[in-house]
mmJSON file of the N, C-alpha and C atoms, coordinates in Angstrom:
{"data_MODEL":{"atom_site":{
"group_PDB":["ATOM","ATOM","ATOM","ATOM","ATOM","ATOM","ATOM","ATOM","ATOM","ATOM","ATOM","ATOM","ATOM","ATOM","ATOM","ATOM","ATOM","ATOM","ATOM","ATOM","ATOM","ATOM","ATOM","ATOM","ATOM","ATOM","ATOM","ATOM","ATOM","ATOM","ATOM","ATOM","ATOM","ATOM","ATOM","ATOM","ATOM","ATOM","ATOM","ATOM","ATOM","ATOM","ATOM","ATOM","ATOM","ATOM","ATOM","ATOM","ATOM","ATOM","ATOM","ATOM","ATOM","ATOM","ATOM","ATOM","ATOM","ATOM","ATOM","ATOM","ATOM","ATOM","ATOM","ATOM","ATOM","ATOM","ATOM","ATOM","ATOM","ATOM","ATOM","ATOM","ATOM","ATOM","ATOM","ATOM","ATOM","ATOM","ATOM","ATOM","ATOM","ATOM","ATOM","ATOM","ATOM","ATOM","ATOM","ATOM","ATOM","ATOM","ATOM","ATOM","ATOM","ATOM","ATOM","ATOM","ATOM","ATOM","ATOM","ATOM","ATOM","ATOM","ATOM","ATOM","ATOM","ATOM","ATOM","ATOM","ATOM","ATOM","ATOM","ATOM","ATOM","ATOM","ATOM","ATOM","ATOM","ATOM","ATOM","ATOM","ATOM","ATOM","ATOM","ATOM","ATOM","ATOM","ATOM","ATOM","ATOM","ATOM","ATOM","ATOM","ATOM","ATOM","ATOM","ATOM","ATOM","ATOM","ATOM","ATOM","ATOM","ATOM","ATOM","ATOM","ATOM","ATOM","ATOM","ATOM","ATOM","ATOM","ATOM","ATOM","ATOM","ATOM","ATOM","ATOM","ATOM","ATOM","ATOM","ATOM","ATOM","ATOM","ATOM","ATOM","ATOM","ATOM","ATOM","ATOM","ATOM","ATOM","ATOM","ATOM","ATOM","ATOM","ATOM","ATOM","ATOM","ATOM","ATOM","ATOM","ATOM","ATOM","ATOM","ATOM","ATOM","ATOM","ATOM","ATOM","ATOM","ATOM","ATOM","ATOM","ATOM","ATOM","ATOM","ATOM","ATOM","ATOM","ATOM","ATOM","ATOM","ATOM","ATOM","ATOM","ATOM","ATOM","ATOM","ATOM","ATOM","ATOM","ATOM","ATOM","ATOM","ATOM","ATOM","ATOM","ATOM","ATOM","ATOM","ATOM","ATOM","ATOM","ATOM","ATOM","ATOM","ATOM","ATOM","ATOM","ATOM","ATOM","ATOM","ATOM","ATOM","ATOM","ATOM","ATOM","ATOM"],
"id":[1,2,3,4,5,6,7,8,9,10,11,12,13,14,15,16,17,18,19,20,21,22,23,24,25,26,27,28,29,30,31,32,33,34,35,36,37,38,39,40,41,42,43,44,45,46,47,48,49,50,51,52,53,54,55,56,57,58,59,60,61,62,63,64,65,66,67,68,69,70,71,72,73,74,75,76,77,78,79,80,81,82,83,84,85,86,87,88,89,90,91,92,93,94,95,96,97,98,99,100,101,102,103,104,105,106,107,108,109,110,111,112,113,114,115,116,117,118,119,120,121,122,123,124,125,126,127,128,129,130,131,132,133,134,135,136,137,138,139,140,141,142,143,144,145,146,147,148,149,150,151,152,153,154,155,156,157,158,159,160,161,162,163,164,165,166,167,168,169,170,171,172,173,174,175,176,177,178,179,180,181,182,183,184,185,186,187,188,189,190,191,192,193,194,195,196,197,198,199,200,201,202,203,204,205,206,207,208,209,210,211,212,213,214,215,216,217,218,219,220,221,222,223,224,225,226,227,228,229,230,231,232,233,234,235,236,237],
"type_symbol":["N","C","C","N","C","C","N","C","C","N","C","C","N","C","C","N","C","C","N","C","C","N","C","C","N","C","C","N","C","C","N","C","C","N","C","C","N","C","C","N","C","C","N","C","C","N","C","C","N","C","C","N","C","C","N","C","C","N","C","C","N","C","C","N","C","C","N","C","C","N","C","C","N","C","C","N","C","C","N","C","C","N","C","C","N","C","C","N","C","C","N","C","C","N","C","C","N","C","C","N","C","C","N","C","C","N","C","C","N","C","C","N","C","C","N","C","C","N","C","C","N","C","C","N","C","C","N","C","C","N","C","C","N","C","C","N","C","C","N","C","C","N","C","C","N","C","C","N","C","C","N","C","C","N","C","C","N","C","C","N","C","C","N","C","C","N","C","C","N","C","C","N","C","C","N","C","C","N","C","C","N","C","C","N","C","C","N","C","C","N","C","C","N","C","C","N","C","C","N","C","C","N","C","C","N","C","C","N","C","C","N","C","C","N","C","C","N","C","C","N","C","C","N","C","C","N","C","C","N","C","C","N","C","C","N","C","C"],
"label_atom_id":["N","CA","C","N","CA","C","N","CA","C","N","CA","C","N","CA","C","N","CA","C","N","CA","C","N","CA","C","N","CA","C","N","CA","C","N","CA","C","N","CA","C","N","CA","C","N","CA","C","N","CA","C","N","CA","C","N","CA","C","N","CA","C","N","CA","C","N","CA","C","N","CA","C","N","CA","C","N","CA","C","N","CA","C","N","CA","C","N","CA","C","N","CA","C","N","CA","C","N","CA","C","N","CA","C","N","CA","C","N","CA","C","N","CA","C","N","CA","C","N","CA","C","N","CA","C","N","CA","C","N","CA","C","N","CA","C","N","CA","C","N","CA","C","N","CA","C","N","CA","C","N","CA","C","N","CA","C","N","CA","C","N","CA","C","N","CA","C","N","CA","C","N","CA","C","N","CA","C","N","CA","C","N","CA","C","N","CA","C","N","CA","C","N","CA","C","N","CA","C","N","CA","C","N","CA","C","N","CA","C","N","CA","C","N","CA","C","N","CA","C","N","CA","C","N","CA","C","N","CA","C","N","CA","C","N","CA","C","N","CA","C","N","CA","C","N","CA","C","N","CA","C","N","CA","C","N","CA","C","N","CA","C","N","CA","C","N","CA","C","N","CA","C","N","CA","C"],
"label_alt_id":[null,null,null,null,null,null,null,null,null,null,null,null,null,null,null,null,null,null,null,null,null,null,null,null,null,null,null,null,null,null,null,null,null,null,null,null,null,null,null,null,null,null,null,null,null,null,null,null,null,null,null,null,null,null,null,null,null,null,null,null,null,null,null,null,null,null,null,null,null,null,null,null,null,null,null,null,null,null,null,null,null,null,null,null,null,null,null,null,null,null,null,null,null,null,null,null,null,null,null,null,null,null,null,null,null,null,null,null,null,null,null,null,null,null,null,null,null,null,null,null,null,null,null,null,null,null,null,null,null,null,null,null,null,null,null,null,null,null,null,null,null,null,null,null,null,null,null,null,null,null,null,null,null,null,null,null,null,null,null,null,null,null,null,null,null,null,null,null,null,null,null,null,null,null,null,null,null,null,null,null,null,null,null,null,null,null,null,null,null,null,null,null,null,null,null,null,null,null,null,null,null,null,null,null,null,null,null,null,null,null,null,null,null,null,null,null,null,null,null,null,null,null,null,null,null,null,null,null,null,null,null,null,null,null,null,null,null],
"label_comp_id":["UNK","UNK","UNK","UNK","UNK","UNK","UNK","UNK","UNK","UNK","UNK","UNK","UNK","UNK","UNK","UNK","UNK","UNK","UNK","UNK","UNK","UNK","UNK","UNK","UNK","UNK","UNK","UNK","UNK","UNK","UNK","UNK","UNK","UNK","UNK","UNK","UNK","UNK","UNK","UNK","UNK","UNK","UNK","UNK","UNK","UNK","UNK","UNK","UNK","UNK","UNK","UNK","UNK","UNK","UNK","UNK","UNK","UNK","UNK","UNK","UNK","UNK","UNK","UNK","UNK","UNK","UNK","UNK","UNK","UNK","UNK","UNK","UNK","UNK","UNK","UNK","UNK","UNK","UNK","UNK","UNK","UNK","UNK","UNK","UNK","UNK","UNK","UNK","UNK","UNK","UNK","UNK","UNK","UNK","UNK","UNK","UNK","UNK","UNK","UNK","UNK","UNK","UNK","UNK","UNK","UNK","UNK","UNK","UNK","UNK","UNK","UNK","UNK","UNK","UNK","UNK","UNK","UNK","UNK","UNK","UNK","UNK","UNK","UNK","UNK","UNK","UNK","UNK","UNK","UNK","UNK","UNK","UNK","UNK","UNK","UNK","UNK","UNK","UNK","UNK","UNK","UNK","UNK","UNK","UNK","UNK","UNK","UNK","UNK","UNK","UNK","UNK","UNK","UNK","UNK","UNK","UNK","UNK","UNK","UNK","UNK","UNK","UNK","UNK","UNK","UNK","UNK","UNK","UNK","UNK","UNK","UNK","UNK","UNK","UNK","UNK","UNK","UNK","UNK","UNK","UNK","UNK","UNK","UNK","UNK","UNK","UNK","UNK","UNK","UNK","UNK","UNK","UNK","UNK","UNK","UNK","UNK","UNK","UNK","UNK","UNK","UNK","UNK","UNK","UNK","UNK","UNK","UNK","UNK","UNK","UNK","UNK","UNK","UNK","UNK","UNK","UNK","UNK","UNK","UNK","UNK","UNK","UNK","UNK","UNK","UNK","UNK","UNK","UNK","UNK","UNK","UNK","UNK","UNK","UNK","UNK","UNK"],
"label_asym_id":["A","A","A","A","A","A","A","A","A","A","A","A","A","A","A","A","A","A","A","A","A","A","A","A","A","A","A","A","A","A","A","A","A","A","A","A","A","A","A","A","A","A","A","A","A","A","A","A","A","A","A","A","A","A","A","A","A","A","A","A","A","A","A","A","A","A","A","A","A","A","A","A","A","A","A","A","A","A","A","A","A","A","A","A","A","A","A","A","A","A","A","A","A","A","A","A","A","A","A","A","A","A","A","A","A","A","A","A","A","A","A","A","A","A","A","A","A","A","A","A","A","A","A","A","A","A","A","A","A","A","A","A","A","A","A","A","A","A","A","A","A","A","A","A","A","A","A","A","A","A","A","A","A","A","A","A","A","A","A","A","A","A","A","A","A","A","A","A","A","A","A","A","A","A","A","A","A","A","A","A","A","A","A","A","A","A","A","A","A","A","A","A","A","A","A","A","A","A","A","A","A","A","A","A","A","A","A","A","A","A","A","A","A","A","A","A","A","A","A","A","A","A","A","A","A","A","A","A","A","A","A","A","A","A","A","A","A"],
"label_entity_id":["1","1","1","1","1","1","1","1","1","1","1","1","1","1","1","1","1","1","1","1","1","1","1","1","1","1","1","1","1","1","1","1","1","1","1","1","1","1","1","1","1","1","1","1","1","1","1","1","1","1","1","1","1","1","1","1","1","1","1","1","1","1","1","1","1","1","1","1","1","1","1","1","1","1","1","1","1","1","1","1","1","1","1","1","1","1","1","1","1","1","1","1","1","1","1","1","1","1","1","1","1","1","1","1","1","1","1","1","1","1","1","1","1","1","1","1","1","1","1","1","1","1","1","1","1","1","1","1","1","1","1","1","1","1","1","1","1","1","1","1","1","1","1","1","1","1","1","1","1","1","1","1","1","1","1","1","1","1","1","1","1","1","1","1","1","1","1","1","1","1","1","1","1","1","1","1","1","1","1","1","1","1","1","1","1","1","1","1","1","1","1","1","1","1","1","1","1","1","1","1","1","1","1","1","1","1","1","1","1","1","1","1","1","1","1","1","1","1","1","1","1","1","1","1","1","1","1","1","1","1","1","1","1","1","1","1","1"],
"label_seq_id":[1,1,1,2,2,2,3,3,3,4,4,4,5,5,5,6,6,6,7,7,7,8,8,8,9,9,9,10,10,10,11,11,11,12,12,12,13,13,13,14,14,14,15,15,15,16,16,16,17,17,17,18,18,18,19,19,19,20,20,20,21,21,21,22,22,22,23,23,23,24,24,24,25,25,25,26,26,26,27,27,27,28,28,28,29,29,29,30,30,30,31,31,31,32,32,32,33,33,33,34,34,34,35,35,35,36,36,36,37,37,37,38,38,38,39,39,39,40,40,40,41,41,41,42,42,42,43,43,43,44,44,44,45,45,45,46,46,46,47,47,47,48,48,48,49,49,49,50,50,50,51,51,51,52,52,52,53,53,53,54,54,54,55,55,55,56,56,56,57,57,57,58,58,58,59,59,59,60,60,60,61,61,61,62,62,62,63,63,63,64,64,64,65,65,65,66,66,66,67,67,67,68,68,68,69,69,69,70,70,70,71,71,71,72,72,72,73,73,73,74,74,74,75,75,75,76,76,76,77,77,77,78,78,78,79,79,79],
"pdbx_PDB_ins_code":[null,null,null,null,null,null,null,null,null,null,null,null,null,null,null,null,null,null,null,null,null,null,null,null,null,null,null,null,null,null,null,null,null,null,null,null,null,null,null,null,null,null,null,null,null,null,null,null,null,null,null,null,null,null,null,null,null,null,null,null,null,null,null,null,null,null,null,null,null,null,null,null,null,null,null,null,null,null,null,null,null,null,null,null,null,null,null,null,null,null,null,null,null,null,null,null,null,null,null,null,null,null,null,null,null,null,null,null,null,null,null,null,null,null,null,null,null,null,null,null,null,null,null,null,null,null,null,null,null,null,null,null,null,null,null,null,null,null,null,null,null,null,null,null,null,null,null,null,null,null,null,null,null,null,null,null,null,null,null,null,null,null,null,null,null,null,null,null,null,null,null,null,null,null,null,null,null,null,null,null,null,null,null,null,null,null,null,null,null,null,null,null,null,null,null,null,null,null,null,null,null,null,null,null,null,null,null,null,null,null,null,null,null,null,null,null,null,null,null,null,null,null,null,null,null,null,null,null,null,null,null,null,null,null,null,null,null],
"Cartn_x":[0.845,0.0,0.893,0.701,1.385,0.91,1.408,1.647,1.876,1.212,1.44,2.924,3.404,4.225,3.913,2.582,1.949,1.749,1.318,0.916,2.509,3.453,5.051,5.461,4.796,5.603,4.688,3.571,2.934,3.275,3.594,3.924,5.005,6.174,7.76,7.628,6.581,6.593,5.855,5.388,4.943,6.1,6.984,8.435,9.188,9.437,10.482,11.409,12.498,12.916,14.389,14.851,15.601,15.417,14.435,14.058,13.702,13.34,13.362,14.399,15.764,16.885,17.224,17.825,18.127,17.404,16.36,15.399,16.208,16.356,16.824,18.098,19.007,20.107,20.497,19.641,19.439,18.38,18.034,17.438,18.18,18.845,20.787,21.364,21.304,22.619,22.121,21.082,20.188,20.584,20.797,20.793,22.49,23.224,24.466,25.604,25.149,26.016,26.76,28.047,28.557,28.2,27.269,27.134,27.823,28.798,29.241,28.054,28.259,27.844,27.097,26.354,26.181,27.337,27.929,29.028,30.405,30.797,31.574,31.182,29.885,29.132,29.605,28.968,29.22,31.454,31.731,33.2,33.893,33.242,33.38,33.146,31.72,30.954,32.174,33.082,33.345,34.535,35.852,36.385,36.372,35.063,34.99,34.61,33.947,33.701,35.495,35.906,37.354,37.95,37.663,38.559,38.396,36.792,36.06,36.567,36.784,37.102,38.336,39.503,40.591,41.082,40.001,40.305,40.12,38.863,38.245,39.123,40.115,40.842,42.148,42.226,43.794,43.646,42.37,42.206,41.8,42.065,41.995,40.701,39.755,37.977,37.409,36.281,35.914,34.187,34.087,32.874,31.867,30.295,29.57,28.324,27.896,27.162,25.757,25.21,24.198,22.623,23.111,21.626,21.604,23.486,23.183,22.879,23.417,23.512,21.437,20.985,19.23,18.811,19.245,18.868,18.862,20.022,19.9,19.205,19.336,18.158,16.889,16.261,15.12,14.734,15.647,14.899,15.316,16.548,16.083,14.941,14.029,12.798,11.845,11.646,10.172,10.483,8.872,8.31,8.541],
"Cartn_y":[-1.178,0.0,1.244,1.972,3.519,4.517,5.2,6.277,7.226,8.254,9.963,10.084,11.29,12.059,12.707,13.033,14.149,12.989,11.598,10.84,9.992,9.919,9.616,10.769,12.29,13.228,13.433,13.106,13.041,11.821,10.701,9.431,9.809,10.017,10.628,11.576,12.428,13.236,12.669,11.77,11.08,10.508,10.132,9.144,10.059,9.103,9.605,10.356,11.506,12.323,11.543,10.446,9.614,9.069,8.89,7.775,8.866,9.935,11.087,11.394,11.73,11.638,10.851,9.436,8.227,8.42,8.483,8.939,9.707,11.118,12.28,11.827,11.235,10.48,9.827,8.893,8.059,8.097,9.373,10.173,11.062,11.819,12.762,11.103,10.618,9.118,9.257,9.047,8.55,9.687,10.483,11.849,12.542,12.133,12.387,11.569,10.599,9.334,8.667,9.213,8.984,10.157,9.372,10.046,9.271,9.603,9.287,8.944,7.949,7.248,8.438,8.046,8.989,9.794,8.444,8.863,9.158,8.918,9.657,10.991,11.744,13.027,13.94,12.969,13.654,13.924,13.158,13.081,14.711,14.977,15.776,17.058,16.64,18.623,18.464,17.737,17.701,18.472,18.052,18.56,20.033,20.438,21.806,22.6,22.182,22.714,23.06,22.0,22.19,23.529,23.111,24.185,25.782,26.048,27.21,27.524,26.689,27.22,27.577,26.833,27.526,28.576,29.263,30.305,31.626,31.216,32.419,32.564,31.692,31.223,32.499,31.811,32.183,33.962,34.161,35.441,35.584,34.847,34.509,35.056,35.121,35.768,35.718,36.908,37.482,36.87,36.569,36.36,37.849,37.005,38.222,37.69,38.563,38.511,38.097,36.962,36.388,37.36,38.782,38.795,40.254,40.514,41.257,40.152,38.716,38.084,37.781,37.561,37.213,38.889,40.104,41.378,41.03,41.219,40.715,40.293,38.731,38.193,38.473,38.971,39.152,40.482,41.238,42.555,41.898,40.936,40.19,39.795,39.1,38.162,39.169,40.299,40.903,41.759,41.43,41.415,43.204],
"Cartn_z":[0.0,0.0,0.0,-0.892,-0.953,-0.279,0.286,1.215,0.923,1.053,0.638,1.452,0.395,1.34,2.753,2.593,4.186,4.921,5.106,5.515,6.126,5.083,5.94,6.8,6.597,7.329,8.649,8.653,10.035,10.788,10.203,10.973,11.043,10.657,11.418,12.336,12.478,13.526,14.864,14.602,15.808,16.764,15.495,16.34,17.698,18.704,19.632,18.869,19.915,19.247,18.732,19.256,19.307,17.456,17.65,15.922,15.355,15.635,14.535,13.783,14.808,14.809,13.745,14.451,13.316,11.73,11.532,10.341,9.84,9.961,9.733,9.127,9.766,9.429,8.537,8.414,7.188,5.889,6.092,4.913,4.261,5.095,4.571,3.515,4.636,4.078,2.682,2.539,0.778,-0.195,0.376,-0.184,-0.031,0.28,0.325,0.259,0.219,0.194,1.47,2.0,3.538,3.672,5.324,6.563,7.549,8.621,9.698,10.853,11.33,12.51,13.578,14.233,15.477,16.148,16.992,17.454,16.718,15.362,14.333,14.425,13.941,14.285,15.687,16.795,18.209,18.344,17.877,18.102,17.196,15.828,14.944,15.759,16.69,17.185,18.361,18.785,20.282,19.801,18.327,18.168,17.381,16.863,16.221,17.621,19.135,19.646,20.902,20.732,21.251,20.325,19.326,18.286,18.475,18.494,18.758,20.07,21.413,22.436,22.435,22.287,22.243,21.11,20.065,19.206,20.083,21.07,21.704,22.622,23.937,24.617,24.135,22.596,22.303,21.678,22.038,20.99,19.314,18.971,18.035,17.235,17.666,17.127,18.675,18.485,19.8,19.946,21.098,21.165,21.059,20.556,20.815,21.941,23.131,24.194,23.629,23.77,23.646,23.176,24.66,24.206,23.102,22.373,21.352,20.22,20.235,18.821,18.726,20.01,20.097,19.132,19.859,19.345,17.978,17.221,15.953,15.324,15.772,15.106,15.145,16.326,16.466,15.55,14.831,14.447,13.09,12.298,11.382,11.021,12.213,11.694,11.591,12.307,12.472,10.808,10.607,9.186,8.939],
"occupancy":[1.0,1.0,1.0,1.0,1.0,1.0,1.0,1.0,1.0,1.0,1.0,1.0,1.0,1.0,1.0,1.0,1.0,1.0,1.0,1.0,1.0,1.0,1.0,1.0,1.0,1.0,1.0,1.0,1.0,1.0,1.0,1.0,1.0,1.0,1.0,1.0,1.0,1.0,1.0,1.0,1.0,1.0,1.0,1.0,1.0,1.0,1.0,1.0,1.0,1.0,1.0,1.0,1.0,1.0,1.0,1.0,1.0,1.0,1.0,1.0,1.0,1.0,1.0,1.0,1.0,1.0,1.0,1.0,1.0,1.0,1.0,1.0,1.0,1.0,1.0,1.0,1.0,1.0,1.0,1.0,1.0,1.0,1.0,1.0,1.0,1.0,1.0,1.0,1.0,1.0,1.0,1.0,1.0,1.0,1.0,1.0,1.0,1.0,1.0,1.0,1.0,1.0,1.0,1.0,1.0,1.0,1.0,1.0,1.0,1.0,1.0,1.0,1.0,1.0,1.0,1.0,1.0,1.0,1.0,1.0,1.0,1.0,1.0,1.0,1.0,1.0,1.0,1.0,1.0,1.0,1.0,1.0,1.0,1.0,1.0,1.0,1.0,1.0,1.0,1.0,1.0,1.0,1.0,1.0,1.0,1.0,1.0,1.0,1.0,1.0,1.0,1.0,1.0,1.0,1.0,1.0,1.0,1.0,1.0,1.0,1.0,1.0,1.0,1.0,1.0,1.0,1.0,1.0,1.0,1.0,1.0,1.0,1.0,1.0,1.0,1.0,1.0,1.0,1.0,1.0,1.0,1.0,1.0,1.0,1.0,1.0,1.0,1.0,1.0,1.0,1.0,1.0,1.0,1.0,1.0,1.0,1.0,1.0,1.0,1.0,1.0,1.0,1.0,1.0,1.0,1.0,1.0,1.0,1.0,1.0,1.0,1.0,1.0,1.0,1.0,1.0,1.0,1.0,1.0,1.0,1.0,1.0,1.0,1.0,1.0,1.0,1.0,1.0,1.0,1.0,1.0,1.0,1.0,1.0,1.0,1.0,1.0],
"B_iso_or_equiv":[0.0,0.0,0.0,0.0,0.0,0.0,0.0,0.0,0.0,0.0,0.0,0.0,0.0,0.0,0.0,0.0,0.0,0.0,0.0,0.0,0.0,0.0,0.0,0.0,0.0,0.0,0.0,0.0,0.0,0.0,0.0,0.0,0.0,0.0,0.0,0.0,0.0,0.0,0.0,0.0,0.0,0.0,0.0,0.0,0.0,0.0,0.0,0.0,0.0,0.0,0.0,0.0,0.0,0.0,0.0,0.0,0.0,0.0,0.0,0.0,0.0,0.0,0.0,0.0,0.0,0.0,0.0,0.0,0.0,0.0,0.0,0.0,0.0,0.0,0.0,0.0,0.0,0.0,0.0,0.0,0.0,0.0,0.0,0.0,0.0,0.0,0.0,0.0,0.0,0.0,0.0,0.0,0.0,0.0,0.0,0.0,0.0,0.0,0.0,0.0,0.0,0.0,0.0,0.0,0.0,0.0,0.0,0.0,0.0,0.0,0.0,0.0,0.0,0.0,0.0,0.0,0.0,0.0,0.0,0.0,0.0,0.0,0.0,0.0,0.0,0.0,0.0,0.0,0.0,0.0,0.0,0.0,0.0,0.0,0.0,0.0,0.0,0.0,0.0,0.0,0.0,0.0,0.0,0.0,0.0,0.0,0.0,0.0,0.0,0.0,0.0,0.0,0.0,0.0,0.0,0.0,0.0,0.0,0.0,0.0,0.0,0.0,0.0,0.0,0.0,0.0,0.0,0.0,0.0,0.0,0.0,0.0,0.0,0.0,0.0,0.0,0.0,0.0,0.0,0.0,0.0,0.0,0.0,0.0,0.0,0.0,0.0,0.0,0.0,0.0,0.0,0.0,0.0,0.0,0.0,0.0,0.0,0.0,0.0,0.0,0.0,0.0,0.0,0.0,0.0,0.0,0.0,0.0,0.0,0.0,0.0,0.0,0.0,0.0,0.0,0.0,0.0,0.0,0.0,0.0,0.0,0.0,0.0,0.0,0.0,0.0,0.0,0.0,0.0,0.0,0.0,0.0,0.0,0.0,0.0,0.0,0.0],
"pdbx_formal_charge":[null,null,null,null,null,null,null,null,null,null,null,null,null,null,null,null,null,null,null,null,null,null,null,null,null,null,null,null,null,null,null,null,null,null,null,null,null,null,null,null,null,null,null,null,null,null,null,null,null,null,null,null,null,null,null,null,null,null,null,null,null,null,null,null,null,null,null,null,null,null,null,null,null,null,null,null,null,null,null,null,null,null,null,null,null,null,null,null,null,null,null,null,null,null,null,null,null,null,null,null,null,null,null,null,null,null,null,null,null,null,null,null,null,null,null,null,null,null,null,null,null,null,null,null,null,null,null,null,null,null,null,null,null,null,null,null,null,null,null,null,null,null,null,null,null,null,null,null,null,null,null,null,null,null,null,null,null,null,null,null,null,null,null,null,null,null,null,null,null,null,null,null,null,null,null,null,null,null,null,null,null,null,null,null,null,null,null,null,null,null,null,null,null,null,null,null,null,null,null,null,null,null,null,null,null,null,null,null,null,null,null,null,null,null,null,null,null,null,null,null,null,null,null,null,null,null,null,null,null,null,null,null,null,null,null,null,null],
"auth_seq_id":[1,1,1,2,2,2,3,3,3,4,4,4,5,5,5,6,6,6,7,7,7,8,8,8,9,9,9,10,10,10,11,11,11,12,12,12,13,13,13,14,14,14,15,15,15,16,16,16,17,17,17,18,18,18,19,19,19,20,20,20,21,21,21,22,22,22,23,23,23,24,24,24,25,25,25,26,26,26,27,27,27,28,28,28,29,29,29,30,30,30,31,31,31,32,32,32,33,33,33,34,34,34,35,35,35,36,36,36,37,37,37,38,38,38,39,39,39,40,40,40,41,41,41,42,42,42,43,43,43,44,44,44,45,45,45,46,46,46,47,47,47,48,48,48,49,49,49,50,50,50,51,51,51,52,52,52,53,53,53,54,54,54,55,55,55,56,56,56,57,57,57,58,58,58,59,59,59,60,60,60,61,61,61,62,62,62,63,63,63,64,64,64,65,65,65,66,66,66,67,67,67,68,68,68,69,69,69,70,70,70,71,71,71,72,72,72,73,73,73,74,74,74,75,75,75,76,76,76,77,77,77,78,78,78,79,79,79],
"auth_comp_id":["UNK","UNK","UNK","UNK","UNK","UNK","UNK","UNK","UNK","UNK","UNK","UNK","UNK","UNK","UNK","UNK","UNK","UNK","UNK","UNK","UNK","UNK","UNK","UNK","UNK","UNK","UNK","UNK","UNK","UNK","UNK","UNK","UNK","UNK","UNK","UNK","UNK","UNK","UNK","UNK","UNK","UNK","UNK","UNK","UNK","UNK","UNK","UNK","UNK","UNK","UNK","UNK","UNK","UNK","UNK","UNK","UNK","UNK","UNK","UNK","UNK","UNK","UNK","UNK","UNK","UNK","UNK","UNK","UNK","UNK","UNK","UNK","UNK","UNK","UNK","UNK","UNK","UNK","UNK","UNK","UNK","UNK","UNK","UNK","UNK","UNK","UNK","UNK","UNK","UNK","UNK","UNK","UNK","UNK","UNK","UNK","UNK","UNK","UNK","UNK","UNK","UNK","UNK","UNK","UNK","UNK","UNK","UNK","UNK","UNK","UNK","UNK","UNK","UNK","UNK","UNK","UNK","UNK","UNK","UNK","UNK","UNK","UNK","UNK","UNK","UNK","UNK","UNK","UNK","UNK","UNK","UNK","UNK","UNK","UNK","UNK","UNK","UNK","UNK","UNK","UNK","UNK","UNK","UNK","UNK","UNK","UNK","UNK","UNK","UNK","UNK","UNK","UNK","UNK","UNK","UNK","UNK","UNK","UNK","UNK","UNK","UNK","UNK","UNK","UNK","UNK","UNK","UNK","UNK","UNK","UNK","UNK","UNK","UNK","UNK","UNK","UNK","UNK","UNK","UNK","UNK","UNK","UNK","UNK","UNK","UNK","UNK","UNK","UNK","UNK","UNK","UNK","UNK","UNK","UNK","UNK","UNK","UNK","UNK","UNK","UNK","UNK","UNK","UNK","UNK","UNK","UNK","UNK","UNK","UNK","UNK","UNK","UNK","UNK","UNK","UNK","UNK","UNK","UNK","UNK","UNK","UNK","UNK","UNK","UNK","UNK","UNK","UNK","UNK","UNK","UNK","UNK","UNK","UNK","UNK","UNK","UNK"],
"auth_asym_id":["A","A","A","A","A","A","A","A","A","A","A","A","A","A","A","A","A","A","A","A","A","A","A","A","A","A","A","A","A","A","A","A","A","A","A","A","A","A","A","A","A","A","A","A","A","A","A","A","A","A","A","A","A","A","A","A","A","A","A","A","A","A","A","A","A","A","A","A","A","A","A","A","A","A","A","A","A","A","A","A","A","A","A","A","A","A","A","A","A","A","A","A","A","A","A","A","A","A","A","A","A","A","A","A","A","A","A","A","A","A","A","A","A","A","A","A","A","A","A","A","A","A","A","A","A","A","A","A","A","A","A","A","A","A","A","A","A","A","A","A","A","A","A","A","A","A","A","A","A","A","A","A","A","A","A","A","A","A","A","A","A","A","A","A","A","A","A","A","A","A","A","A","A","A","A","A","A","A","A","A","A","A","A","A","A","A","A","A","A","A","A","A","A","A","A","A","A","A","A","A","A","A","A","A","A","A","A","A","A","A","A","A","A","A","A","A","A","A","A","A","A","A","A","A","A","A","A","A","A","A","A","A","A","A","A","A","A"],
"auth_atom_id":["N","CA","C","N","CA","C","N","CA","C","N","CA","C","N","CA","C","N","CA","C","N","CA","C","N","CA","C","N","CA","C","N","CA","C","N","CA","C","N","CA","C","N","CA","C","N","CA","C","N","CA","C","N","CA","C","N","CA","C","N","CA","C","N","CA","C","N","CA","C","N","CA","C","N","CA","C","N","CA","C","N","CA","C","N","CA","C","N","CA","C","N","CA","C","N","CA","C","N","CA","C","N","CA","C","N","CA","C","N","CA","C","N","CA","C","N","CA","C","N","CA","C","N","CA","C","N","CA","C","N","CA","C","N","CA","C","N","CA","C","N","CA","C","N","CA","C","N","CA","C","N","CA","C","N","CA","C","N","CA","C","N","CA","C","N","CA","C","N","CA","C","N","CA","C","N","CA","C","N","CA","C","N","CA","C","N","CA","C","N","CA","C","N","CA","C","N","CA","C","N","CA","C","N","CA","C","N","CA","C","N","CA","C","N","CA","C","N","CA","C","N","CA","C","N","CA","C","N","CA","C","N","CA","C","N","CA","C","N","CA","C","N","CA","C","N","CA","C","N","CA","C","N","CA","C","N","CA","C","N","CA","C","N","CA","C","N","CA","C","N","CA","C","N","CA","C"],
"pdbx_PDB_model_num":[1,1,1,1,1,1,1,1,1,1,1,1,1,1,1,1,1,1,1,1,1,1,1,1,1,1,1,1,1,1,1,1,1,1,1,1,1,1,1,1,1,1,1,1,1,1,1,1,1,1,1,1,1,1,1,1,1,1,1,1,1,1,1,1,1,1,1,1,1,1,1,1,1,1,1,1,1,1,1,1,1,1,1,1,1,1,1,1,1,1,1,1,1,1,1,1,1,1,1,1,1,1,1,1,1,1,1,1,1,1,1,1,1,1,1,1,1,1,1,1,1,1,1,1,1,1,1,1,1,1,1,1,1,1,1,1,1,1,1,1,1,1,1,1,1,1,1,1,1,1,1,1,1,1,1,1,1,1,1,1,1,1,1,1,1,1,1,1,1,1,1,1,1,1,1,1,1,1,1,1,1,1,1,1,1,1,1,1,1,1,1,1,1,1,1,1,1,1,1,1,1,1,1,1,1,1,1,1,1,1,1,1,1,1,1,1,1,1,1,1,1,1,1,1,1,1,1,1,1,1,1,1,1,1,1,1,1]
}}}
């Protein structure tokens, strides 16, 4: 039996956020060819997030205070 597209995208949104996840994953995979593992992924954000800390650490690029980067955006979105 065939299945609408709206009818696969309401049943994926039902899924735990866990199997949403995985889904998500292996719908990139189909569509990109290699995708890295979960934990290949988590290992990747651990070292771009090491990286980012010691740039800010070393000087290197300056942080900006949270609630100017929210300001921003927020006068981005309003219509």
């Amino acid at each position: 039996m065939a299945h609408s597209l709206a009818e696969i995208e309401d049943d994926a949104l039902r899924l735990p956020p866990e199997d949403r996840a995985r889904l998500a994953v292996q719908l990139l995979a189909s569509l990109e060819g290699d995708v890295e593992s979960p934990e290949e992924i988590e290992k990747l954000w651990l070292a771009e997030a090491e990286r980012r800390f010691r740039e800010l650490r070393d000087g290197v690029v300056e942080g900006i205070p949270a609630g100017e980067v929210f300001a921003q955006l927020r006068a981005k979105l309003r219509p």
